[in-house]
C-alpha positions as CSV (number, residue, x, y, z in Angstrom):
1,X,-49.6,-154.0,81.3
2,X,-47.3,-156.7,82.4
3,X,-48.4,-160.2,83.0
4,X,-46.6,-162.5,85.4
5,X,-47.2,-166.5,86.3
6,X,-48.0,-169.3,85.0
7,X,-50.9,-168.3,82.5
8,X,-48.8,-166.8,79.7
9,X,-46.4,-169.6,79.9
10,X,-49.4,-172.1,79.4
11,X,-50.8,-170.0,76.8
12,X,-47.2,-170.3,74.8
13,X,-47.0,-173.4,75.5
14,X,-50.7,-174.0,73.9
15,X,-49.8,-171.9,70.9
16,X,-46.8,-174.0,70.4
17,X,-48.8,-177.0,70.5
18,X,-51.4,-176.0,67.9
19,X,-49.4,-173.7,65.1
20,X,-48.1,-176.9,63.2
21,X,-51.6,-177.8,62.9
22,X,-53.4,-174.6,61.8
23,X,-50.1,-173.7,59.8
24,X,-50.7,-177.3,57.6
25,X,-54.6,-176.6,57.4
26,X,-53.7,-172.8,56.2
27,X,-50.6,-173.7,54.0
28,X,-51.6,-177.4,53.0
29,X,-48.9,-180.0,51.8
30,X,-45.2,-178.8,52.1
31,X,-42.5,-180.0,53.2
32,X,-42.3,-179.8,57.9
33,X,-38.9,-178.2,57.4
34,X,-40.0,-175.5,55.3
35,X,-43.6,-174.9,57.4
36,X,-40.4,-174.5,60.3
37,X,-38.5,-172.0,58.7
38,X,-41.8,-169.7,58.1
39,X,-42.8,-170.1,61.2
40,X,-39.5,-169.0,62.5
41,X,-39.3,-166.3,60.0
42,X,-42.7,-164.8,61.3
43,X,-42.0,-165.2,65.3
44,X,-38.5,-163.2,64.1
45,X,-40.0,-160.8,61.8
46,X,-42.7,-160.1,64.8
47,X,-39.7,-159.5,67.4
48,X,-38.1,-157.6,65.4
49,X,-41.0,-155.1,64.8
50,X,-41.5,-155.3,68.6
51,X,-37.9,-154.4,69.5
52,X,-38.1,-151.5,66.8
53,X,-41.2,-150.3,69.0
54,X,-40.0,-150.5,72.3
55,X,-36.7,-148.7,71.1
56,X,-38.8,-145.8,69.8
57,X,-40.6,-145.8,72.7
58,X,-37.1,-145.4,74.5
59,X,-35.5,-143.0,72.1
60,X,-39.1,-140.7,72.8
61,X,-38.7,-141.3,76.6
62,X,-35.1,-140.0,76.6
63,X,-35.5,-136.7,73.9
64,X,-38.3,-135.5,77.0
65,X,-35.7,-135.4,79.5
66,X,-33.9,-132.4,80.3
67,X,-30.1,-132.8,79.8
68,X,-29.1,-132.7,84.0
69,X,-32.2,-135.9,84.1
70,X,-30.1,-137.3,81.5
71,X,-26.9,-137.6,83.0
72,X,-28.4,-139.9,86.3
């Protein structure tokens, strides 16, 4: 499913809005720069699992192929 417009961007942009909040209710007093860097660490730790994913995906896709579909 792939979703165009302006409705994920606002959603982002919500999210974006709100995580410092909920992260300082969740984790409680530390220091902003270090509630940063985990909140960094997760969004890369979650892009990486979704590149890892979509290359699988990819790798399966191109093992169906027969060798002459392969070549276009």
């Amino acid at each position: 499913m792939r979703v165009s417009g302006p409705w994920p961007a606002l959603l982002s942009a919500a999210l974006f809005g709100v995580s410092p909040t909920l992260t300082k209710m969740v984790i409680g007093d530390f220091s902003p720069v270090l509630v940063a860097g985990l909140l960094y660490l997760g969004s890369g730790l979650g892009l990486l699992l979704l590149q890892i994913f979509r290359r699988a995906n990819i790798w399966y896709e191109y093992q169906t192929l027969s060798p002459l579909q392969r070549l276009s």
